[in-house]
C-alpha positions in Angstrom: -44.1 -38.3 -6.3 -43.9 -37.1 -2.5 -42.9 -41.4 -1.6 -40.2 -41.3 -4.0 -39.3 -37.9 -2.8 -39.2 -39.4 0.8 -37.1 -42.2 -0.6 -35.0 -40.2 -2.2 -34.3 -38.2 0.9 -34.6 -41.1 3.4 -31.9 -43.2 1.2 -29.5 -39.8 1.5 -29.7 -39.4 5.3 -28.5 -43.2 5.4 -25.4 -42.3 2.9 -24.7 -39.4 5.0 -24.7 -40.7 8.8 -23.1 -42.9 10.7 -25.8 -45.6 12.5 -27.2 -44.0 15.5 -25.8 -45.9 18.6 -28.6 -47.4 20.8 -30.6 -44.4 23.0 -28.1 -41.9 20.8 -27.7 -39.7 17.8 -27.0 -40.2 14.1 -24.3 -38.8 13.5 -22.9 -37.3 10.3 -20.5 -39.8 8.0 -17.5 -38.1 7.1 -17.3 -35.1 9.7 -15.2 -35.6 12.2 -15.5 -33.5 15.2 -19.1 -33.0 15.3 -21.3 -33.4 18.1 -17.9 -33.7 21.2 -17.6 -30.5 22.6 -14.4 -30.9 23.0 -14.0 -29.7 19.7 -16.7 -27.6 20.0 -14.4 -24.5 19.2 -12.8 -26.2 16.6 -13.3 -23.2 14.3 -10.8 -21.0 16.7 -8.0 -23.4 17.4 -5.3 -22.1 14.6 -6.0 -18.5 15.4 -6.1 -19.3 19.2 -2.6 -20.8 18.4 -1.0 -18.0 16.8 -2.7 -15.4 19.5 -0.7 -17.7 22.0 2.7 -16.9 20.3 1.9 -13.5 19.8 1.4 -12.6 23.5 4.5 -14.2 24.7 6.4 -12.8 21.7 4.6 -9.8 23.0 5.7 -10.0 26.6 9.4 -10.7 25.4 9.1 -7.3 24.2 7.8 -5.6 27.0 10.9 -7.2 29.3 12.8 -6.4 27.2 11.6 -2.5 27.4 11.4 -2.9 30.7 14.9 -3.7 31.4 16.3 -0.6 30.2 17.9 2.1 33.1 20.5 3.5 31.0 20.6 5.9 28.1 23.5 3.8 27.2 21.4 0.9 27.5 18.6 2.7 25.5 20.9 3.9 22.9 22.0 0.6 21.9 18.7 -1.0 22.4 17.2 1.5 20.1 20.0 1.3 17.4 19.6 -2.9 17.5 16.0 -2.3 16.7 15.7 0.2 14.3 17.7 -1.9 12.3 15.2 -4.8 13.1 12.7 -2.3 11.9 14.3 -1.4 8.3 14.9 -4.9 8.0 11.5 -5.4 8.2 10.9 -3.2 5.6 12.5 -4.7 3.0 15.0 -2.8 1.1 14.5 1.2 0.4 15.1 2.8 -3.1 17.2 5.6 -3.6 16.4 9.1 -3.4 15.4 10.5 -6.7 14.2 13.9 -8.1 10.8 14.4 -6.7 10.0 16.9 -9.5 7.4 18.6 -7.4 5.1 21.0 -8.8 2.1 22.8 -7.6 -0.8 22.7 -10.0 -3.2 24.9 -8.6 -4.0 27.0 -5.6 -7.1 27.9 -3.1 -6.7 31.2 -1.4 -8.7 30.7 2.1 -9.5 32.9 5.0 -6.2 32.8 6.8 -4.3 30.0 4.9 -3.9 29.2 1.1 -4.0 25.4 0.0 -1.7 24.0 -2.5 -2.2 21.1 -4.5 1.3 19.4 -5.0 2.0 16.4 -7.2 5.6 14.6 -6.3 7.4 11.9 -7.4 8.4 9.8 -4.1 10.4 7.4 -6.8 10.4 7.8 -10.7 7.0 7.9 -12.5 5.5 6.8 -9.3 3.1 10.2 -8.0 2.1 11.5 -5.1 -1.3 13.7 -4.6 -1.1 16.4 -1.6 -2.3 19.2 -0.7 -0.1 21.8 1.5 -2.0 24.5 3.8 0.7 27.6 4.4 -0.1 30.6 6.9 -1.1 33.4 5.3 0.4 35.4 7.9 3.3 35.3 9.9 6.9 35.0 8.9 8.6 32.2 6.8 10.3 29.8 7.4 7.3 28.0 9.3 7.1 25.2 11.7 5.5 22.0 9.6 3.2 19.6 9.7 3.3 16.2 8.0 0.0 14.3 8.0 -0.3 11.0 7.0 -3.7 9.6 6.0 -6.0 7.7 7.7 -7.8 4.7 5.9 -10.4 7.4 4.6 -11.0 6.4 0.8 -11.2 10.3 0.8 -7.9 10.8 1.4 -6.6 13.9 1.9 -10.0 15.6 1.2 -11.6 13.9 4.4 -13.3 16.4 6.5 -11.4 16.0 9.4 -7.8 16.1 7.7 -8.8 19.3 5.9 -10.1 20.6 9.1 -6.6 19.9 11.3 -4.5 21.4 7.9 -7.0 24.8 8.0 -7.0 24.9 12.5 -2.7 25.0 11.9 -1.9 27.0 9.1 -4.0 29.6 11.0 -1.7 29.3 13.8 1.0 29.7 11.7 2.1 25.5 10.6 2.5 24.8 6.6 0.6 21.2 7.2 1.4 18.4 4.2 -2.1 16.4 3.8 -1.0 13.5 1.3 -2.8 10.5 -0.3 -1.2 7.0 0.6 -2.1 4.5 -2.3 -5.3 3.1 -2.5 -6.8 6.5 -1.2 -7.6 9.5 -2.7 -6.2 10.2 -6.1 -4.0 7.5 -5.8 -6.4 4.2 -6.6 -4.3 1.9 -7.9 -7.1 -0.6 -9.0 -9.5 2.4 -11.0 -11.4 1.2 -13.9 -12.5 4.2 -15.6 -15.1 1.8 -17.5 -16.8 1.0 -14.5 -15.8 4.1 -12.3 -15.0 2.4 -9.3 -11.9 -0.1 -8.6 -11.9 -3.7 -10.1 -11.1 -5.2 -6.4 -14.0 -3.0 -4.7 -17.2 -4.6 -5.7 -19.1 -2.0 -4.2 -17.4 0.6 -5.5 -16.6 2.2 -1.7 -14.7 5.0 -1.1 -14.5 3.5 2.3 -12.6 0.1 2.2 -9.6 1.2 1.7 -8.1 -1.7 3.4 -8.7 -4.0 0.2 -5.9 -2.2 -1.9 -3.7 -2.5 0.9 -4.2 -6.1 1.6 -4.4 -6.9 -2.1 -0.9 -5.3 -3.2 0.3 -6.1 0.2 0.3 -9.8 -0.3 2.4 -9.3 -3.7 4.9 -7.3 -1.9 5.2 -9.6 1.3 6.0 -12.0 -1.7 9.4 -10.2 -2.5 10.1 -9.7 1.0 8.5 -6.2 1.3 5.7 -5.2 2.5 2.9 -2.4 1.9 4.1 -0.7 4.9 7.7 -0.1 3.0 5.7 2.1 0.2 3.6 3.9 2.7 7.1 4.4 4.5 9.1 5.3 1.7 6.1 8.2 0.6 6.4 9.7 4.1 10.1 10.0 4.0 10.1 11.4 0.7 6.9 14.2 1.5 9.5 14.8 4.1 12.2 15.7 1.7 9.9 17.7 0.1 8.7 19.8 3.2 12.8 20.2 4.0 13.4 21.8 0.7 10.5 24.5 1.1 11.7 27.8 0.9 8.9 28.9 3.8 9.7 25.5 6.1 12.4 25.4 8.8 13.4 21.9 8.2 14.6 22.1 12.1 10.9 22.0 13.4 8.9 18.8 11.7 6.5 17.2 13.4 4.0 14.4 12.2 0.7 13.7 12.9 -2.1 11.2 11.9 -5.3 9.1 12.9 -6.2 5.8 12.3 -4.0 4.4 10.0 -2.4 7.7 10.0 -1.8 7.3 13.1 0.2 4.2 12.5 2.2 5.9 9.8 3.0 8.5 12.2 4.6 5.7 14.6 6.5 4.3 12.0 7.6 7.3 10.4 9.0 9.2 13.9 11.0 5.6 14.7 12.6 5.7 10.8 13.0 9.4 10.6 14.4 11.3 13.0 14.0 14.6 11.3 10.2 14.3 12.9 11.2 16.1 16.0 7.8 16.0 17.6 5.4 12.6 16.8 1.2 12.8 17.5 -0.2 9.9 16.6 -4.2 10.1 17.0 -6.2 6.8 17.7 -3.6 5.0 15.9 -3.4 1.3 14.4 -3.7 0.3 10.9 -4.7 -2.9 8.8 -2.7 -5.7 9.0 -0.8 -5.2 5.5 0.6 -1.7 7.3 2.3 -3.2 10.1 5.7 -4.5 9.2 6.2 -6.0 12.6 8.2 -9.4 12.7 9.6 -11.3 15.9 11.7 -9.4 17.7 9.8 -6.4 16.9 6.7 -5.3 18.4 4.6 -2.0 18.1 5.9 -1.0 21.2 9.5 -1.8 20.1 8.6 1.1 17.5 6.9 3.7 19.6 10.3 3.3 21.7 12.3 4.3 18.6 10.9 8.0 19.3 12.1 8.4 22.3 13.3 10.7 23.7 11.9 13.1 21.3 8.6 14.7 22.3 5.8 11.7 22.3 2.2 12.9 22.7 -0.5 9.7 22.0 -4.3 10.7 22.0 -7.0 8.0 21.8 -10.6 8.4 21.8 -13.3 7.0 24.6 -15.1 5.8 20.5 -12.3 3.2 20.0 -12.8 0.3 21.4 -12.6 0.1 25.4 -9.7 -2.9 25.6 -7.9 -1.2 22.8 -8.0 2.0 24.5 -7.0 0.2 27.9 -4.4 -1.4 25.9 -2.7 1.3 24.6 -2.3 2.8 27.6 -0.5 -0.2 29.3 1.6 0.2 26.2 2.6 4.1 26.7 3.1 3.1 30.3 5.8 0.7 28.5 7.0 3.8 26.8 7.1 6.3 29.8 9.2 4.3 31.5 11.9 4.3 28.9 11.4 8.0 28.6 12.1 8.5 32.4 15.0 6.2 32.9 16.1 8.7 29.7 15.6 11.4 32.4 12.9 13.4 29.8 9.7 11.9 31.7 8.1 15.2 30.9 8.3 14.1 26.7 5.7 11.9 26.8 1.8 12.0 27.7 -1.2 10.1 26.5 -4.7 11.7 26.3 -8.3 10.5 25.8 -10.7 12.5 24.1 -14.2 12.1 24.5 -15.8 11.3 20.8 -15.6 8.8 18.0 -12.5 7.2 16.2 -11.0 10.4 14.2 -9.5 13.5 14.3 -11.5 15.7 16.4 -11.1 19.7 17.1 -10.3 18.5 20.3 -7.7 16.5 18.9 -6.3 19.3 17.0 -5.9 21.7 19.9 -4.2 19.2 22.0 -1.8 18.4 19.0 -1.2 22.4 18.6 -0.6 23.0 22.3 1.6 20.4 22.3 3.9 21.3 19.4 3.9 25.3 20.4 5.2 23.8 23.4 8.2 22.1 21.7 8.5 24.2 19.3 8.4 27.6 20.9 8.3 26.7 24.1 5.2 28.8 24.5 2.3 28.2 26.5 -0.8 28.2 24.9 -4.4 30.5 25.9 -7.9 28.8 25.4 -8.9 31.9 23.0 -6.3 30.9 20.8 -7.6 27.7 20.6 -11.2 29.2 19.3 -11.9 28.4 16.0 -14.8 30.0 13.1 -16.9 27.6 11.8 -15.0 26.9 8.4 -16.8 25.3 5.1 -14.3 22.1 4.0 -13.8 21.9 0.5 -15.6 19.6 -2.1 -13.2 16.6 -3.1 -12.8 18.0 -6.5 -11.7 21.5 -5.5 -8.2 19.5 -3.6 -7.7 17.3 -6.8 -4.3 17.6 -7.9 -4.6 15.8 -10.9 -7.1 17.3 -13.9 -9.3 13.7 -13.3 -9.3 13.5 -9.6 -7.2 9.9 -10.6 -3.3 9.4 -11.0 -3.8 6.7 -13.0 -6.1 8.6 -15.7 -3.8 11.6 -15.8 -0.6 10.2 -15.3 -0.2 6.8 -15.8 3.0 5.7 -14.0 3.7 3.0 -11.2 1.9 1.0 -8.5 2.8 -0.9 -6.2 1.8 -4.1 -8.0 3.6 -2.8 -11.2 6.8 -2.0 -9.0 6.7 -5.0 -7.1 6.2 -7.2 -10.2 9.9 -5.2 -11.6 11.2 -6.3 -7.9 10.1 -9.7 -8.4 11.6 -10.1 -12.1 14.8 -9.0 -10.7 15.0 -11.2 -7.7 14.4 -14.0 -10.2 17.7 -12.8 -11.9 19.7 -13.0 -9.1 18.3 -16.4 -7.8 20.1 -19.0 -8.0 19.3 -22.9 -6.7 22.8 -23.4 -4.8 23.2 -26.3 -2.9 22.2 -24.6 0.1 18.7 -24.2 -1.5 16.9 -27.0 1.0 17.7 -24.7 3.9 16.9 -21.9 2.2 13.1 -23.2 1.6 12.9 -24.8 4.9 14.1 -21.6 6.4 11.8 -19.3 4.5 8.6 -21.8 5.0 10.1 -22.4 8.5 9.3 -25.8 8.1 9.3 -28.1 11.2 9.8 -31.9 11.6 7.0 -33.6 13.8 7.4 -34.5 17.3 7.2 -38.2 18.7 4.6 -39.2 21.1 1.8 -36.9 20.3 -1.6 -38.5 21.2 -4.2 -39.8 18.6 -7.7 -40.7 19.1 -10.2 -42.9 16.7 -13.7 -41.4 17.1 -15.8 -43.7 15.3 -16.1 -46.4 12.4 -18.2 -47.4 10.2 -18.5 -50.3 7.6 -18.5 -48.7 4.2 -18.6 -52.3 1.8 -14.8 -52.8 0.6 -13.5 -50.2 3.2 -13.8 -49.3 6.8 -14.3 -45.6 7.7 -12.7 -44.5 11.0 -12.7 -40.8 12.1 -9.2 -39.7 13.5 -8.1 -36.7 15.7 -3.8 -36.7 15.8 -1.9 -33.7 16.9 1.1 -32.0 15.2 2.2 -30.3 18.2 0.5 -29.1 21.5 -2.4 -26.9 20.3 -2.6 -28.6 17.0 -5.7 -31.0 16.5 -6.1 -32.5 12.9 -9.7 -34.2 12.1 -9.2 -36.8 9.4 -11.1 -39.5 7.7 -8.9 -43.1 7.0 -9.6 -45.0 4.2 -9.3 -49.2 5.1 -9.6 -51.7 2.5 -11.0 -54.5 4.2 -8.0 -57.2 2.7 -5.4 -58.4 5.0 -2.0 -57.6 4.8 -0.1 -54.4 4.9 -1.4 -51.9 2.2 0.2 -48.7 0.6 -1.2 -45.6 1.6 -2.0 -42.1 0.5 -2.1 -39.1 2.4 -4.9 -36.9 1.2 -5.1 -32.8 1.6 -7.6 -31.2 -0.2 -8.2 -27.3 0.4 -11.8 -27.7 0.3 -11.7 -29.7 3.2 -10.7 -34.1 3.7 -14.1 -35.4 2.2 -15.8 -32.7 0.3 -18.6 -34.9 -2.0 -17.0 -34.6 -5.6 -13.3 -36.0 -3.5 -14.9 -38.6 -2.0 -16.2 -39.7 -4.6 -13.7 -39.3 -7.1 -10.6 -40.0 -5.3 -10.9 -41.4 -1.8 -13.5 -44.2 -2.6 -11.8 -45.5 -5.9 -8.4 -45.5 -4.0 -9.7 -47.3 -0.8 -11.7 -50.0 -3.6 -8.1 -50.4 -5.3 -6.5 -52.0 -2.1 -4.9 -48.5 -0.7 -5.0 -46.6 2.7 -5.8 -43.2 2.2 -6.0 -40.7 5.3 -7.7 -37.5 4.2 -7.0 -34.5 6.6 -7.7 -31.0 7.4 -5.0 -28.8 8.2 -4.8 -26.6 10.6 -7.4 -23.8 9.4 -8.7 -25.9 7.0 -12.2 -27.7 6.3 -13.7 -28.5 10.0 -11.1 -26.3 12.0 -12.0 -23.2 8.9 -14.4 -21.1 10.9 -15.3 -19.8 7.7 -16.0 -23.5 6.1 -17.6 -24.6 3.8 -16.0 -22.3 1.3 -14.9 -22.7 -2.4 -11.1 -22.2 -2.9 -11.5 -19.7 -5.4 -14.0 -16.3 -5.0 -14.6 -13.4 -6.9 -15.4 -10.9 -3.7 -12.1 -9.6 -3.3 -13.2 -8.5 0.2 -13.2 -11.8 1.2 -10.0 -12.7 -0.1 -8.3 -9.9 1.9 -10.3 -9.9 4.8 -10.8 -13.9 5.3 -9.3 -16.1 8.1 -6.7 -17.0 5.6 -5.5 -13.3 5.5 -5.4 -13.3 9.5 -3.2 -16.7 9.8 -1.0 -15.0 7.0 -0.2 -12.2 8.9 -0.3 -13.6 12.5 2.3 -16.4 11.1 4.5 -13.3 10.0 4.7 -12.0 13.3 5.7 -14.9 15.2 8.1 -16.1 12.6 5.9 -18.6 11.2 3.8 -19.6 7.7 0.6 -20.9 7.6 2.4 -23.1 4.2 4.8 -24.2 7.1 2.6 -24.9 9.8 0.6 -26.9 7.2 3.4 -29.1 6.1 4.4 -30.0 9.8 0.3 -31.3 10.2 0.8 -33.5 7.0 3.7 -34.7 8.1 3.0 -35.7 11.3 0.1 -37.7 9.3 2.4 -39.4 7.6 3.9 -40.8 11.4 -0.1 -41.4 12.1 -0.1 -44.0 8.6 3.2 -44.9 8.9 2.3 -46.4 12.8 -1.0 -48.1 11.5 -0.6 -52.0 11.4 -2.8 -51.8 8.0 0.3 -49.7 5.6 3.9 -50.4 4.6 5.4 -47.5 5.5 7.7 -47.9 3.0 5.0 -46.9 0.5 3.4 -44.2 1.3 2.5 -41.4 -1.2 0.9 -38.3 -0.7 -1.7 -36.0 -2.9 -3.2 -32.1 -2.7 -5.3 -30.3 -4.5 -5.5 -26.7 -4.6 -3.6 -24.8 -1.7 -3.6 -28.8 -0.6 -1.0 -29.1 -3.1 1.4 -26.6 -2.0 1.3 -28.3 1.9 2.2 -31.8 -0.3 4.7 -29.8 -1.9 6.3 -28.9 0.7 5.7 -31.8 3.5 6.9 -34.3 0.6 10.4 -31.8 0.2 11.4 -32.3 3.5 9.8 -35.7 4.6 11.2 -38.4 2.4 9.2 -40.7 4.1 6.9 -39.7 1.5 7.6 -41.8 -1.4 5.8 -40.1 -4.1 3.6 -37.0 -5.0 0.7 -35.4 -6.6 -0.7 -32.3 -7.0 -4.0 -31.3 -8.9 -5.1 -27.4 -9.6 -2.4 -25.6 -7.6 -0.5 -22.7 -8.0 2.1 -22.6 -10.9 5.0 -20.3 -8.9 5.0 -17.4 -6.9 5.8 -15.8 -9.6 2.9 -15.6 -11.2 1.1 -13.9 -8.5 3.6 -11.4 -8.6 3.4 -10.6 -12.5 -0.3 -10.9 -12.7 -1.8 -7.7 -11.1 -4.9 -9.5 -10.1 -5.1 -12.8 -8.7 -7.3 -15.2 -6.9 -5.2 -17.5 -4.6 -6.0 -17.2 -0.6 -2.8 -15.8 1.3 -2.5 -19.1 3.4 -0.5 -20.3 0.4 2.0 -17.1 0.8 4.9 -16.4 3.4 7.6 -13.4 3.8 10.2 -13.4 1.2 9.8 -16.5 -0.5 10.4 -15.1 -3.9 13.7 -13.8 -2.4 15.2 -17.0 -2.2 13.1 -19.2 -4.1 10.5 -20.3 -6.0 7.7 -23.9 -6.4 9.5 -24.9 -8.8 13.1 -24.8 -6.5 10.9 -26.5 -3.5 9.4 -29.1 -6.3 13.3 -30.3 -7.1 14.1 -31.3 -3.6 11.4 -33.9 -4.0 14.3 -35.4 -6.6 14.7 -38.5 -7.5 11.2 -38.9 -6.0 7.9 -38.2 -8.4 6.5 -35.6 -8.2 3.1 -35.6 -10.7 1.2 -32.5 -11.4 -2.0 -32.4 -12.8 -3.6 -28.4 -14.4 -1.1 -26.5 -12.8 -3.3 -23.2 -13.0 -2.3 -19.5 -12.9 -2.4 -16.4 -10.8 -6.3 -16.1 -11.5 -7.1 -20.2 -10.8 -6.9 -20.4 -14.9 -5.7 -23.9 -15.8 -2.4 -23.5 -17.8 -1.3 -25.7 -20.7 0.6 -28.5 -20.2 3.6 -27.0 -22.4 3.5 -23.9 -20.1 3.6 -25.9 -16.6 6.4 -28.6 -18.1 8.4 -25.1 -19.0 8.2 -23.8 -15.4 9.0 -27.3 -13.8 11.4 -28.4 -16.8 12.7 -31.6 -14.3 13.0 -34.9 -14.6 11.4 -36.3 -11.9 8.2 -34.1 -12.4 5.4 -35.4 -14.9 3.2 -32.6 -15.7 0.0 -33.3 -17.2 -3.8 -31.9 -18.0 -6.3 -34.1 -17.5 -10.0 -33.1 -17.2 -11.7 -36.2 -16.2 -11.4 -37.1 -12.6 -11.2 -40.8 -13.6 -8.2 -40.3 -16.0 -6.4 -38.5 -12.3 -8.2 -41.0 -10.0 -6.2 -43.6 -12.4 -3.1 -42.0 -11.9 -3.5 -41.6 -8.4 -4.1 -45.3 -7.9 -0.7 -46.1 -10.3 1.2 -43.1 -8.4 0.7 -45.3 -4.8 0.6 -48.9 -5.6 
């Protein structure tokens, strides 16, 4: 048993490796880039690209900043990029009732806390709890305080502790939960206690609900950031209309990804007459920054009103160091508005939060503003005060909106976006530059270098590892396919989200393709299979966590900010592997066809839409529409496959009919959740003629197809 076991084992090894050259290695078949360490950071390259653009889109900025002498200057600097800024956005509802109420209150030593339900749009609540003076005369200076990314929400320690430290001092302080947080869940299962995207039930990781909505919403052109917006503006409204407030003397104040919040609301809203954002920076679903708009661009909206910035020596050292090169940036702008005194930034020994250190600075800082009052250090002294259980600052009888209310989320209200976008789409005949635009789809240069690795004789076909570039920065690792008869041969390009020659592919589609007489060239995207530094990976997951939080997620959002999609950037690779077949002695160019499976279908969607060198198309278990992932509240598709408001101006289906007259063949079209549809369902959404739509489960049946798709 142990000799056949050897066999067994010895027989694999030679399936698996290329011959070991004389004195060297054996290397590995069908990987590419392994063992040359010039590739040896293979792994990094996409995200090393996009850091690339974002410095120097960065440090566009920062000239730009720079350049500013005048208040003129900064006035119409400032007006250009605040409306950079709400375009960014996305579109803002209208002001509605907020039908506050308060449903209970606490009476404290000093201060009394109110717990405040508000409706920042219809049927859509917010949670909050507001600490007044108990002494002193109304109307008060107030306080809005965004929340960090504390599952807590408002009843975190350290936001309970800054509401009691100013409404002692005499500051009504607004403590509100942003969705995902608090009271606000959107994802509860009451079944399971816990949300349905949080496996591990943390109060915690916040940053999945924003990432997970946040995707939907980028979909529609939006972004989470536009609801965290909009709430601030509207718990705004709400401290204006308070009999006991002085709407003349709001200030904001947050940490973490309050801090953020803080940022963005002082730039939108310039009834925040003082701004104090506290070791500030959010996920990357709460940053609506785009080219042409940088963080700093933002912090310079709140200029020249009072700007103090406090970080903490916990934070990371270079993001610390960082920060202050930006409010350097900042106080620049400030002076050349002749109010250098507006502005200061502060480190605080301690860990990432909202320290009492933190809260006296912010106090001292605002009495100064406000009142124009210096401030004495026995004012400053605090008594040790007990926070409050969770429970005691529920707003809601449950402790969750969505058990006592009901009402909207973001998905819910995002789906209602989408469904009317899809109303007012329409496929004009400027619809090709609307996808290419959106997708920011790029053709391929000339002249980029190639390189064949290795080779090896595989029987009916010769193996050779390929490395082409799509454009400086841009390696792609491939495998091609020979057949070993003469002549010139059609040829497939092959993209396959689990990487170019996962086993089951190889087997099922490369080898019987290269056997029937055709080229294929299997490739990895940028990002994808050897260049994934998460690889090897399956395309669908149930860990939510990972879906948010995966490389994937990072090229999605890096693309965003340099005007970019990974979907784009993907196409542009594919192409330019087309140029790599359609150069090779072996093909007709003239008949090449290309194939994807999975998110590998959507680059072949789109590489074959605007390369009509590309005489033919197939893809196998890809994404019905965007649509769908709007609709469907949960989904299970990786965010390289998304881009900034592509349901705005179209949808797969419109990209899939400027393939026309060309075929296009899909095969198990498959749903928000990776559920395979029925064929009746897919032909619906397509409804073309030049798209076949089938559902086949037996990878012979496709492999058959494929080979009658390219000869």
């Amino acid at each position: 048993m142990r000799r056949i076991f050897a066999l067994a084992l010895a027989s694999a090894a030679a399936f698996a490796q290329e011959p070991a050259a004389p004195g060297g290695p054996a290397l590995p078949l069908w990987n590419v880039l392994h063992g040359s360490s010039e590739y040896a950071n293979a792994g990094s390259m996409f995200s090393s690209y996009l850091s690339k653009l974002r410095h120097e889109e960065e440090e566009r900025r920062s000239k730009a900043i720079a350049g500013l002498a005048t208040r003129g200057q900064i006035r119409a600097y400032q007006s250009e990029t605040r409306a950079k800024l709400r375009a960014a956005l996305g579109e803002m509802p209208s002001r509605t009732p907020l039908n506050a109420r308060v449903t209970g209150t606490l009476e404290r030593d000093g201060y009394t806390v109110e717990k405040v339900i508000f409706e920042s749009r219809p049927r859509y609540w917010v949670t909050a709890n507001a600490y007044v003076p108990r002494k002193g005369a109304a109307p008060y200076p107030a306080v809005l305080a965004p929340v960090g990314h504390w599952g807590m929400g408002k009843a975190f320690d350290e936001y309970q502790r800054l509401g009691i430290f100013l409404a002692r001092r005499g500051y009504v302080v607004l403590v509100y939960d942003v969705p995902g947080q608090g009271e606000r869940r959107e994802y509860f299962n009451p079944v399971v206690n816990r949300a349905l995207i949080d496996p591990g039930g943390s109060h915690w990781f916040v940053t999945l609900e924003h990432g997970y909505a946040g995707a939907q919403a980028i979909l529609t052109g939006g972004n989470y950031a536009s609801y965290l917006v909009w709430d601030g503006i509207r718990a705004l409204d709400y401290l204006a209309e308070r009999k006991d407030v002085d709407p003349n003397r709001l200030a904001c104040t947050g940490t973490s990804g309050g801090g953020l919040q803080t940022e963005l609301l002082s730039a939108i809203d310039e009834r925040i007459k003082i701004s104090i954002p506290v070791c500030y920076g959010g996920c990357n679903p709460d940053n609506p920054t785009r080219p042409g708009l940088s963080i700093a661009d933002i912090d310079a909206l709140i200029a020249p009103r009072p700007l103090l910035m406090i970080e903490a020596t916990g934070d990371p050292r270079p993001a610390v160091a960082s920060k202050l090169d930006r409010h350097r940036e900042i106080e620049s702008l400030y002076k050349a508005a002749g109010e250098a005194g507006k502005t200061r930034y502060v480190v605080v020994d301690g860990p990432h939060g909202y320290l009492p250190e933190m809260h006296q600075a912010a106090y001292t800082w605002m009495q100064k503003w406000f009142a124009g009052a210096e401030v004495s250090a026995e004012s400053l002294n605090e008594p040790v005060t007990a926070v409050e259980p969770a429970e005691n600052l529920h707003a809601t009888s449950s402790g969750e909106v969505t058990m006592s209310l009901g009402g909207e989320t973001v998905w819910s209200l995002n789906r209602a976006h989408a469904a009317r976008l899809a109303v007012s789409r329409k496929a004009g005949p400027d619809l090709r530059e609307t996808v290419r635009a959106s997708v920011a789809i790029e053709r391929p240069a000339s002249g980029l270098p190639s390189r064949t690795l290795g080779r090896a004789d595989r029987g009916p076909y010769a193996l050779e590892k390929v490395v082409y570039h799509s454009e400086p920065g841009i390696y792609v690792p491939s495998v091609l396919l020979l057949p070993k008869s003469s002549g010139k041969h059609p040829a497939v390009l092959f993209v396959n989200e689990e990487g170019k020659a996962e086993p089951k592919l190889v087997e099922h589609y490369l080898e019987p393709l290269a056997k029937a007489g055709i080229v294929v060239l299997s490739i990895d995207p940028r990002g994808m299979g050897e260049t994934d530094p998460e690889a090897p990976r399956a395309s669908r997951t149930g860990d939510f966590k990972k879906l948010v939080h995966d490389a994937e997620s990072g090229y999605f959002h890096d693309a965003i900010r340099v005007g970019k999609t990974a979907p784009g950037m993907r196409a542009l690779d594919a192409m330019a592997g087309v140029s790599y077949l359609a150069g090779r002695a072996e093909v007709d160019a003239k008949r090449i066809s290309a194939i994807g499976h999975g998110m590998g279908g959507l680059v072949v969607l789109y590489a074959a839409a605007f390369d009509e060198r590309i005489r033919s198309a197939a893809i196998t278990g890809s994404l019905v529409s965007y649509a769908a992932i709007a609709a469907s509240e949960l989904y299970s598709h990786r965010f390289g496959a998304f881009g900034p408001g592509f349901l705005r101006g179209f949808d797969l289906p419109d990209a899939a009919s400027l393939i026309a007259p060309r075929p296009l063949t899909i095969h198990n079209a498959v749903d928000a959740l990776h559920r395979v549809l029925p064929v009746e369902t897919a032909r619906e959404a397509y409804g073309q003629p030049h798209v076949r739509v089938f559902h086949e489960t037996a990878p012979k049946e496709i492999a058959k197809r494929y080979i009658g798709l390219a000869e």
